[in-house]
C-alpha positions as CSV (number, residue, x, y, z in Angstrom):
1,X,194.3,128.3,47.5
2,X,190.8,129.6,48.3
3,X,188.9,131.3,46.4
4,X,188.7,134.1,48.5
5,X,192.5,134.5,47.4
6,X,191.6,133.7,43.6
7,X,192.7,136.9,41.3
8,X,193.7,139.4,43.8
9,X,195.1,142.0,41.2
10,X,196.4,145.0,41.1
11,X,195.1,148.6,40.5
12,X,195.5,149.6,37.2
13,X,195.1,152.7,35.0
14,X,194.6,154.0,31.5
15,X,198.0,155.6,30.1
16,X,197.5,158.8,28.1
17,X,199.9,159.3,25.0
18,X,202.1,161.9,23.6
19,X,203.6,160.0,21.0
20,X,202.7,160.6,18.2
21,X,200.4,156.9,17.1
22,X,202.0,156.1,13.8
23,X,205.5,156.6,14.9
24,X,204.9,154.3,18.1
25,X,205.1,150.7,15.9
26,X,208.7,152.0,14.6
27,X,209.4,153.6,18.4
28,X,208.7,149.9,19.9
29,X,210.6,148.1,17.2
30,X,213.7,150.1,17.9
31,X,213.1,149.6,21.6
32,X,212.9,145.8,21.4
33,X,216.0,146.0,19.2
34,X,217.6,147.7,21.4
35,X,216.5,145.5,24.9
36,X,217.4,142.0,23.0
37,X,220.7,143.5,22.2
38,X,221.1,144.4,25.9
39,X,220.3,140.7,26.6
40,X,216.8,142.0,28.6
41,X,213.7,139.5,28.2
42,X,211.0,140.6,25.8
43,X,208.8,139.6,28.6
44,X,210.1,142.6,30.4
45,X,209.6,145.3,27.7
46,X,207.0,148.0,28.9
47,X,204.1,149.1,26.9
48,X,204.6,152.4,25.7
49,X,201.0,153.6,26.5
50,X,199.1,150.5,25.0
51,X,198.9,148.1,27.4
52,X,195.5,147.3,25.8
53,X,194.2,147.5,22.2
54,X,192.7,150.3,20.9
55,X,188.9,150.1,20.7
56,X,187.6,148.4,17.8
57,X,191.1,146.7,17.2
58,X,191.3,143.2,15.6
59,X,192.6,142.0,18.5
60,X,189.4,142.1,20.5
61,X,187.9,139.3,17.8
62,X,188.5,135.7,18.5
63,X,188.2,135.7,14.5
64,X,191.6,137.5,14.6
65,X,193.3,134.6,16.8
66,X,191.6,131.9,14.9
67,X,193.1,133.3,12.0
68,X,196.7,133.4,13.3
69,X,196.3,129.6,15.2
70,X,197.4,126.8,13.3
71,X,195.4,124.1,12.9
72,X,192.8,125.8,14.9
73,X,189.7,123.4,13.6
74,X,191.7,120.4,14.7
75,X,190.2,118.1,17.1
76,X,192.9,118.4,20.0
77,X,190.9,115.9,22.7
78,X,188.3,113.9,21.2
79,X,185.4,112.8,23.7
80,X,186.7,109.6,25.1
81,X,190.1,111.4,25.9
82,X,188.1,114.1,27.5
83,X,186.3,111.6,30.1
84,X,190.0,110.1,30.6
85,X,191.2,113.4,31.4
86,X,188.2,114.1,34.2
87,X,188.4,110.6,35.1
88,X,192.3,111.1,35.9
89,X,191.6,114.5,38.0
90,X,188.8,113.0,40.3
91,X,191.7,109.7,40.9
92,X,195.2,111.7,41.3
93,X,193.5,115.3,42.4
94,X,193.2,116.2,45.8
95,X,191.3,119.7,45.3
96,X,188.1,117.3,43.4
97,X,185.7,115.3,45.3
98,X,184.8,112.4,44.0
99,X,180.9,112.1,45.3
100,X,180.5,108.9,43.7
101,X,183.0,107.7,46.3
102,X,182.3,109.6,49.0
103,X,181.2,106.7,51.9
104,X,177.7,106.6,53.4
105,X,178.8,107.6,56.5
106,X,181.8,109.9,57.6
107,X,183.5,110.5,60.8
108,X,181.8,113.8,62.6
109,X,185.1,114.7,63.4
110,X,185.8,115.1,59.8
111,X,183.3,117.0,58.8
112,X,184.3,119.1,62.0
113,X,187.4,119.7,60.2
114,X,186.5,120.6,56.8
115,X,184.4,123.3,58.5
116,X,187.0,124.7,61.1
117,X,189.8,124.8,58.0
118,X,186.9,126.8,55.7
119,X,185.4,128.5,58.8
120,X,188.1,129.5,60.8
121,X,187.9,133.1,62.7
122,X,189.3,135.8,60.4
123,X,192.7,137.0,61.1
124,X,192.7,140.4,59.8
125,X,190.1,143.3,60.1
126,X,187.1,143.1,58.1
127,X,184.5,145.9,57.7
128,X,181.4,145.5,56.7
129,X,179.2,147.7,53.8
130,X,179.3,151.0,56.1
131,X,183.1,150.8,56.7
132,X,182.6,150.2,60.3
133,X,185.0,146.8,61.4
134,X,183.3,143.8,62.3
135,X,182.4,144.1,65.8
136,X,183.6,140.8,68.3
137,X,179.9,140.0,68.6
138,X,179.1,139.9,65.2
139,X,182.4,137.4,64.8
140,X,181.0,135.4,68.0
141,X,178.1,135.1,66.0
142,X,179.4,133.7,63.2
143,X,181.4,131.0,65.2
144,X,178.0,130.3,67.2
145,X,176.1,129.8,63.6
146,X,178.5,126.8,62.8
147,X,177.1,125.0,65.3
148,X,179.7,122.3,65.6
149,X,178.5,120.9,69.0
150,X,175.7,119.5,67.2
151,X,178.2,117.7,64.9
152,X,177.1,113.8,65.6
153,X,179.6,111.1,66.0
154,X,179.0,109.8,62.4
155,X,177.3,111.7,59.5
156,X,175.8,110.2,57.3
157,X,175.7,111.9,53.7
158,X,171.9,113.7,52.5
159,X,172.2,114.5,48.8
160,X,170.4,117.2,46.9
161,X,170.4,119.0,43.5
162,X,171.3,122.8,43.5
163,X,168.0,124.9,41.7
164,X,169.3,127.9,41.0
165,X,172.7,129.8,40.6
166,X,173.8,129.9,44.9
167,X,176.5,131.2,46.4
168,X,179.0,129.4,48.1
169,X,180.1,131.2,51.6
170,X,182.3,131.2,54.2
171,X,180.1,131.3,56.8
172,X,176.5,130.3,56.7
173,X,175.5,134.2,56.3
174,X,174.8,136.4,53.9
175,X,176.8,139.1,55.1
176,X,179.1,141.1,53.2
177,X,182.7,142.2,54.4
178,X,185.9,143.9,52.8
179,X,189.5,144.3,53.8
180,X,189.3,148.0,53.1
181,X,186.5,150.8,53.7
182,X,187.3,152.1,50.4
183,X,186.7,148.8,48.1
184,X,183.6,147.0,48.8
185,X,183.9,144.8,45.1
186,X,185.8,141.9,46.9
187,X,183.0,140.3,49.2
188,X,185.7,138.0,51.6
189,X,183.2,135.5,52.7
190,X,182.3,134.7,48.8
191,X,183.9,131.4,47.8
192,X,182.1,130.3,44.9
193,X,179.1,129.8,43.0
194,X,177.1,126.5,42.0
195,X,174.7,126.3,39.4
196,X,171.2,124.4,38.6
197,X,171.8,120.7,38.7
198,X,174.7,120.4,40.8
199,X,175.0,117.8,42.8
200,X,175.8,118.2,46.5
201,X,176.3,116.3,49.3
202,X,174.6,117.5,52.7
203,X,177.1,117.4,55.8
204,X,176.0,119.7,58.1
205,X,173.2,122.6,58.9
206,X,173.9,125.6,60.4
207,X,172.1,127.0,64.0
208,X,169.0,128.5,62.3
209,X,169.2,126.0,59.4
210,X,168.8,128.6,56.7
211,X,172.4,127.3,55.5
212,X,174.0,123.6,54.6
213,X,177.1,122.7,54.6
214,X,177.7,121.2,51.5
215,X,180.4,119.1,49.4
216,X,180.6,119.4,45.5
217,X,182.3,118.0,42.9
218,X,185.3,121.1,43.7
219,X,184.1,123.0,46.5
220,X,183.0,122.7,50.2
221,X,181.2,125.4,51.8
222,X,178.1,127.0,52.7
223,X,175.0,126.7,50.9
224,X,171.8,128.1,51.2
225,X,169.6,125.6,52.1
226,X,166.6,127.0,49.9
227,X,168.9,126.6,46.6
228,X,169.0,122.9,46.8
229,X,166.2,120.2,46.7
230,X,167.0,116.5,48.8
231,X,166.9,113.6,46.7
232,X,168.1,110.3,46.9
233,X,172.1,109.4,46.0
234,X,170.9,107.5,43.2
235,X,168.6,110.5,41.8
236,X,171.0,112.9,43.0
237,X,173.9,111.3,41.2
238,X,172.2,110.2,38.2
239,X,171.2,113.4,37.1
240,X,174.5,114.6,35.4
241,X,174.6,111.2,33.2
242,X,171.1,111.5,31.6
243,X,171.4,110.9,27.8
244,X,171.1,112.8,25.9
245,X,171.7,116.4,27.0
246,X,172.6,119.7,26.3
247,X,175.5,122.0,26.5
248,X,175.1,125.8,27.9
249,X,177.8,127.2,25.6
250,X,176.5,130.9,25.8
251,X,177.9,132.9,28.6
252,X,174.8,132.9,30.3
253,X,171.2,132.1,28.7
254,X,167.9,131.7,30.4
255,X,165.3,129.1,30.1
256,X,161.2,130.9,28.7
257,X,159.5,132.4,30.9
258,X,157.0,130.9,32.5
259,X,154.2,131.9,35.4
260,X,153.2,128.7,35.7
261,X,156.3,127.3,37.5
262,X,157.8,130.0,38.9
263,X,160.7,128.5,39.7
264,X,161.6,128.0,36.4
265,X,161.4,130.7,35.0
266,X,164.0,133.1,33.6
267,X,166.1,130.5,35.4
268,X,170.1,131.7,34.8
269,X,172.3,128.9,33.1
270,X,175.8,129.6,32.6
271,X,178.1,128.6,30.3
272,X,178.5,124.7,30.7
273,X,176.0,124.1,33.0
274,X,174.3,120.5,31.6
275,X,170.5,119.9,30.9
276,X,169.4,116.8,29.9
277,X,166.5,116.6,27.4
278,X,163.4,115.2,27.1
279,X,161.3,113.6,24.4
280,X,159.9,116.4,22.4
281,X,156.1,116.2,23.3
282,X,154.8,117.7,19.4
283,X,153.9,121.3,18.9
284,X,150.0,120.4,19.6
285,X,151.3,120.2,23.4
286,X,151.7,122.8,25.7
287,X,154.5,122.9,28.5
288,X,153.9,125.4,30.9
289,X,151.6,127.2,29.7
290,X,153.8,127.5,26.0
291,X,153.9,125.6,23.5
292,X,157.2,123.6,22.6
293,X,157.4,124.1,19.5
294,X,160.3,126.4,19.5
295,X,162.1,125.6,22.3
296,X,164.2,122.9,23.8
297,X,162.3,120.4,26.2
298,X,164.8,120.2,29.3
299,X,164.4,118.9,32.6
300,X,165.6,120.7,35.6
301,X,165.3,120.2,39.3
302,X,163.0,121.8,41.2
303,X,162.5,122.1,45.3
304,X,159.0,121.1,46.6
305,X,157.7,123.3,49.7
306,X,158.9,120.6,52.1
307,X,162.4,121.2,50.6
308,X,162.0,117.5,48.7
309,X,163.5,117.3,45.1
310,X,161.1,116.8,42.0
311,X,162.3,116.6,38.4
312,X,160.5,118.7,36.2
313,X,160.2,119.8,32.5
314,X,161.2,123.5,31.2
315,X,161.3,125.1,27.8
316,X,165.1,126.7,26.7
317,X,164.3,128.6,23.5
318,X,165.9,127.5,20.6
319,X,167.5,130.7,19.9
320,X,169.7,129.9,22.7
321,X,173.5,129.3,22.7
322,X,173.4,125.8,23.2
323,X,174.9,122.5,21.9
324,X,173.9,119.2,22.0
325,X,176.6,117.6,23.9
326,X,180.0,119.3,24.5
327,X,181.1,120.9,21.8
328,X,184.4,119.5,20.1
329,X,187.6,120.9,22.0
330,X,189.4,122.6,19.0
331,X,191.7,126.1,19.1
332,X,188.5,127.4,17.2
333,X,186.2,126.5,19.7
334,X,188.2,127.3,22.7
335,X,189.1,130.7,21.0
336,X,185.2,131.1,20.7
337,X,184.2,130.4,24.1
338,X,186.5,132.6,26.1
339,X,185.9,135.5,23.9
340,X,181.8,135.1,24.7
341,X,183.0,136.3,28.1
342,X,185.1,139.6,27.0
343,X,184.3,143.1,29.1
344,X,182.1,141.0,31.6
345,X,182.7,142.5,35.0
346,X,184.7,140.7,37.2
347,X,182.9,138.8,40.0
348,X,185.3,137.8,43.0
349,X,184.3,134.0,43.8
350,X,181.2,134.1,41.5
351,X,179.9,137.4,42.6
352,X,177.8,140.0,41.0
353,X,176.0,136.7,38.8
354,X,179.6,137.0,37.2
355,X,183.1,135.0,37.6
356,X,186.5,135.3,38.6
357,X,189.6,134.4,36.7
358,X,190.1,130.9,37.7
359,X,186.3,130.5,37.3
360,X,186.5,131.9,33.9
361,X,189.4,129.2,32.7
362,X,187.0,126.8,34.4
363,X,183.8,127.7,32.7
364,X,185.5,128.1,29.2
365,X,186.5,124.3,29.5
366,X,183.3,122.7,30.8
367,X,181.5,124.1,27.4
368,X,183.8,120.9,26.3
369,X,183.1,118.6,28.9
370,X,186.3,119.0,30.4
371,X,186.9,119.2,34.3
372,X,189.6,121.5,35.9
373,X,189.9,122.2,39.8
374,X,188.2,125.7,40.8
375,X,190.8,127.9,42.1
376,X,194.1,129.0,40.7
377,X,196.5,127.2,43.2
378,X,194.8,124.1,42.7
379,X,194.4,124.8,38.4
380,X,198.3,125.4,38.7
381,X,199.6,122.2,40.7
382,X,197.0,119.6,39.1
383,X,198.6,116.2,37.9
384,X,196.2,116.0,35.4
385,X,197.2,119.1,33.6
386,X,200.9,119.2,31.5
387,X,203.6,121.2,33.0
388,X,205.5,123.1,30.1
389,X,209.2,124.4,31.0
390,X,209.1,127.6,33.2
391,X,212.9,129.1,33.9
392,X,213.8,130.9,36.8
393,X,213.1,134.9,36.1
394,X,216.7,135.7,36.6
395,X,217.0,133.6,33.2
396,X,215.6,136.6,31.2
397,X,215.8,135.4,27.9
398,X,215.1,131.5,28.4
399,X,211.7,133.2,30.0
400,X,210.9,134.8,27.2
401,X,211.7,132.2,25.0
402,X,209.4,129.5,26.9
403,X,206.6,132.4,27.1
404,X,207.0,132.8,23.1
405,X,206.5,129.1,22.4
406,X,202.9,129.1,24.6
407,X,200.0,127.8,22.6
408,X,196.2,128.8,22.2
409,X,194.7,127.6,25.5
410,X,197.9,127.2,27.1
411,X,197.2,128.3,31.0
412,X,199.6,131.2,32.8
413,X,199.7,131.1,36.4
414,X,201.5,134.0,38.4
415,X,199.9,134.1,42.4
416,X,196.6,134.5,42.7
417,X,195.6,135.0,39.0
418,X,195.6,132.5,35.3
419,X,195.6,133.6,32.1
420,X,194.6,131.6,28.7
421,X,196.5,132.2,26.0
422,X,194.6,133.4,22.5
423,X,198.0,133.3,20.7
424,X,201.0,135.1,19.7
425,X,201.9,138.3,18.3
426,X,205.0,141.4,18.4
427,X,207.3,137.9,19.8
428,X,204.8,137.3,23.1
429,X,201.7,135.7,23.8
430,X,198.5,138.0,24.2
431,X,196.2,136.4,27.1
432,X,192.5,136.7,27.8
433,X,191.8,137.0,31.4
434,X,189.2,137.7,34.0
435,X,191.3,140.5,36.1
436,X,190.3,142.7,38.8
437,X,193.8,144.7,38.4
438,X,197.4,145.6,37.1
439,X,199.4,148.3,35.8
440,X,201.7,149.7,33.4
441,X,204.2,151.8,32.0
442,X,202.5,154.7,29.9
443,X,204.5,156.7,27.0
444,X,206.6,159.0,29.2
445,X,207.6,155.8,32.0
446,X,205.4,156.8,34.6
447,X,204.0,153.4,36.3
448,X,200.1,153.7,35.8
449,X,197.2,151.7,37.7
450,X,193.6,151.1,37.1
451,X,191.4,148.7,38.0
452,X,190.0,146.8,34.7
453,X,187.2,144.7,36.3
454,X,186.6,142.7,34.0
455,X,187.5,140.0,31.1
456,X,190.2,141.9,28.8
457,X,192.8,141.0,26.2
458,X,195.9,142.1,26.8
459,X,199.7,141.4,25.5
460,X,201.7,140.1,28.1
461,X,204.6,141.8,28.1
462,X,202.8,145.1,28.8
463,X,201.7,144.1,32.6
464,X,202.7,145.1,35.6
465,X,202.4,144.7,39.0
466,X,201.6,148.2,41.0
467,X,205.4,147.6,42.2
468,X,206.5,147.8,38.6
469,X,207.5,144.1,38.3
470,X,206.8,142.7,35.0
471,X,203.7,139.8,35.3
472,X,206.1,137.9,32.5
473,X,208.6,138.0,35.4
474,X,205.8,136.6,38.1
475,X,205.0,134.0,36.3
476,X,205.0,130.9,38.7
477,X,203.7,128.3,36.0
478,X,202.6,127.0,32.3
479,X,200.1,124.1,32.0
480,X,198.3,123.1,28.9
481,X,195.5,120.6,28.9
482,X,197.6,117.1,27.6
483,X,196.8,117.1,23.8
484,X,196.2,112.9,24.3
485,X,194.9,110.1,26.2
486,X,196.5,110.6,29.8
């Protein structure tokens, strides 16, 4: 699925009560009573006007879940079951590129695909910031800016390091367009994001040769060519398994400011994003103008003015959320790092320096070293993730049984969107998400809407789509990361 598909929600909206607060607990008790009697899934109950928590309420704490999980400071992968977990997804996945395999030359035609399937002319009406659709020049244009008659017969493969957090496009432009003239949030040519130090390989330039088509490890797309520096495959490659190294495990941190190397400084990291680290040079050294003292001495790639790649050192302060290595992949831990991301606003394909749903799942587990593909269809059908038991919807209860049993990191799937579960409570899971949208039933039945637009914690049984139909009854899959060796 592409990620211009990836969490396409559902309007939501705050419901206003007029029950009475301490008689709705008793109310919803009776009500559940009342459904499981009737043979009704719990999945299915609506919310009677608290879809979310209150502000302030417990639930909004990963110390709450970590509390409830058992075992939750138990090591579930340890590291060398972690590398046989990404070392399975890059063999049996189709949605990861394996760049270490990729050949040093490719057939153009190819290449030529992978761009028409990414790049194809869109089939629906577009409009850009002023409302106004995309005219058939403008489209021409973008067709023209591929510039696949200049596809040779063989390509041979450049490689480069990205510097700095780039978008990753549909077209080579930076235009933005929406489906609608009254939401501009979803940019439809965003894809994706990558991030300092990822590796790339170089396929293809566009007609002005501002943008690159590029592979990564899980994406190909369109690439500013100013975000990445050309290296050799061997530099390029090597970067990621420099010893030893640290872990961004902060949503997002920055590296010291520095005049002195511009391009380093306040450079965006987020959360898993990989530095390796260099000798410490002794506080009587400066580094950029600053000395080291407090700081971490990382080395990050930087793009020379003839676009050439030069490794170069930068100071991360040592009050940043960082770990040496990947932290240890524990229901603590995992509880920890998706709550560092709660009421950040929802960026469609990376957008707005922010992340989508499937990028949120994704981001959570690389603060462990752990690989999953980048978009929801691909997250939901990977062999190198464990398929739990899903029954039909029209089994209500067996539904709501398998839902119950869902663990703490446990993934939901329903189309277009994931969840990760932070536990159980009131007989149903409660899920962390990243969610542009959804509704639910407020006190007197009425079906509300409102967009949330952001990372939230929500029971649920208490979502809705805007047609009324229960997520818990949308539910397409259930995939846990294996708890051993694959």
């Amino acid at each position: 699925m592409p990620a211009v598909q990836a969490c396409a929600g559902y309007p939501w909206s705050m419901a206003s009560t007029t029950v009475c607060p301490r008689l709705l607990p008793r109310l919803r008790r009776r009500l559940r009573a009342w459904i499981l009697a009737a043979g009704c899934a719990l999945a299915s109950l609506p919310a009677l006007g608290q879809a979310l928590p209150a502000p302030g309420a417990p639930e909004l704490s990963p110390a709450h879940w970590i509390a409830a999980a058992p075992d939750a400071q138990a090591l579930l992968l340890d590291p060398a079951q972690v590398q046989a977990h990404n070392a399975r997804l890059r063999r049996d996945d189709a949605s990861i590129i394996d760049l270490d395999a990729l050949p040093e030359r490719l057939p153009g035609s190819r290449v030529r695909g992978w761009i028409q399937a990414l790049s194809a002319p869109p089939r629906r009406t577009l409009h850009d910031q002023h409302g106004q659709p995309l005219a058939a020049a403008v489209l021409d244009g973008l067709q023209a800016a591929l510039a696949l008659d200049a596809l040779p017969a063989t390509v041979r493969p450049r490689w480069g390091l990205v510097v700095r957090r780039s978008a990753l496009r549909t077209f080579p432009t930076a235009l933005r367009v929406f489906s609608t003239t009254d939401d501009q949030d979803l940019d439809r040519f965003q894809e994706s994001a990558l991030f300092p130090g990822d590796a790339v390989a170089l396929l293809h330039a566009s007609a002005d040769g501002q943008w690159l088509f590029v592979a990564s490890e899980r994406y190909r797309a369109w690439l500013r060519a100013a975000d990445v520096a050309e290296g050799s495959r061997a530099e390029v490659l090597g970067y990621a398994r420099r010893e030893p190294a640290l872990v961004v495990t902060g949503a997002q941190v920055r590296t010291a400011h520095t005049p002195e190397a511009a391009e380093l400084s306040s450079l965006l990291l987020d959360m898993g994003v990989r530095l390796p680290l260099l000798p410490h040079p002794g506080a009587q050294a400066a580094v950029n103008g600053q000395s080291p003292l407090a700081a971490h001495l990382v080395q990050l790639p930087r793009r020379l003015e003839d676009g050439r790649l030069q490794l170069a050192p930068a100071l991360l302060p040592l009050a940043a959320d960082v770990h040496r290595g990947p932290l240890p992949l524990s229901r603590a831990n995992l509880l920890t790092q998706a709550f560092k991301f709660l009421g950040e606003r929802y960026g469609w394909g990376h957008d707005y320096q922010a992340r989508d749903c499937s990028g949120f799942v994704s981001e959570v587990y690389r603060s462990f070293g752990l690989l999953l593909p980048r978009n929801t269809g691909d997250q939901a059908a990977s062999p190198a993730l464990q398929a739990l038991p899903l029954p039909p919807p029209g089994q209500a209860g067996a539904r709501a049984r398998a839902l119950a049993a869902l663990e703490v990191g446990d993934l939901v799937f329903m189309p277009g969107h994931v969840m990760l579960v932070v536990g159980q409570q009131d007989g149903g899971p409660w899920v962390i998400h990243d969610i542009h949208g959804g509704s639910w039933r407020a006190a007197d039945g009425r079906l509300q809407r409102q967009r949330l637009n952001g990372v939230v914690v929500t029971p649920l049984a208490a979502l809705l789509a805007e047609d009324g139909t229960p997520y818990a009854d949308l539910v397409t899959a259930l995939r846990r990361v294996p708890r051993s060796a694959p």
